[in-house]
Phi, psi and omega in degrees: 000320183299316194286320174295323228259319144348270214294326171276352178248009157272321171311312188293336182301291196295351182269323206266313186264023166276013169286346174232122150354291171321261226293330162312300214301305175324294184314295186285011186261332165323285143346270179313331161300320193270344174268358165297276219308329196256318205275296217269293197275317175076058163278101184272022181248020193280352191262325167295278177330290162297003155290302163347296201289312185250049172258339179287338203301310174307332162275311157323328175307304194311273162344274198271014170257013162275298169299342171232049160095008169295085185117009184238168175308296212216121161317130180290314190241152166226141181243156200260104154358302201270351156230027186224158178291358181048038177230104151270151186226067161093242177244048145244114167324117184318304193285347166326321197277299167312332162267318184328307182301303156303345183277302177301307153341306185299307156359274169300304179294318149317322144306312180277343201267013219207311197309125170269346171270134188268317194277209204044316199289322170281011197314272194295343187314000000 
């Protein structure tokens, strides 16, 4: 269910936004991802791993609402108006969250798929 419901609100995203650069490229690398991990690999740990992601969310809050001027003068990363949906979670772009996501997902399958410990390689199985 997570992997249908990613993949049609990423499409629909990248079909509705594709004049900005962030956010396509965050939709289709997202897409794709979830359509390796679930269609291609048959990763069945994706609902555990995104309980995970968002057990993480408050330190990306932190991390990346710092990096993007919360609580500063002047923002460390600046983003171009004219390539994100401009829809923030504080100062941070809603797709910050959606590659964030996609980095972890990639993560864990690179760990498992790569990992010489069997037992680590079943943690999440």
């Amino acid at each position: 269910m997570i992997a249908f419901a990613t993949c049609v609100g990423c499409i629909l995203i990248a079909l509705l936004y594709y004049f900005q650069l962030y956010t396509l490229v965050t939709a289709v690398a997202a897409t794709l991802t979830m359509i390796f991990l679930h269609f291609i690999v048959k990763a069945e740990w994706i609902g555990e791993v995104s309980l995970v992601y968002f057990c993480l969310m408050p330190g990306f809050f932190v991390v990346n609402g710092i990096l993007t001027g919360t609580g500063l003068e002047a923002p460390v990363v600046n983003y171009n108006p004219n390539e994100i949906l401009n829809i923030r979670m504080l100062t941070i772009p809603v797709e910050d969250a959606v590659y964030g996501y996609t980095q972890f997902l990639l993560v864990i399958y690179f760990f498992k798929r790569f990992s010489p410990v069997p037992v680590l390689k079943n943690a999440i199985d």
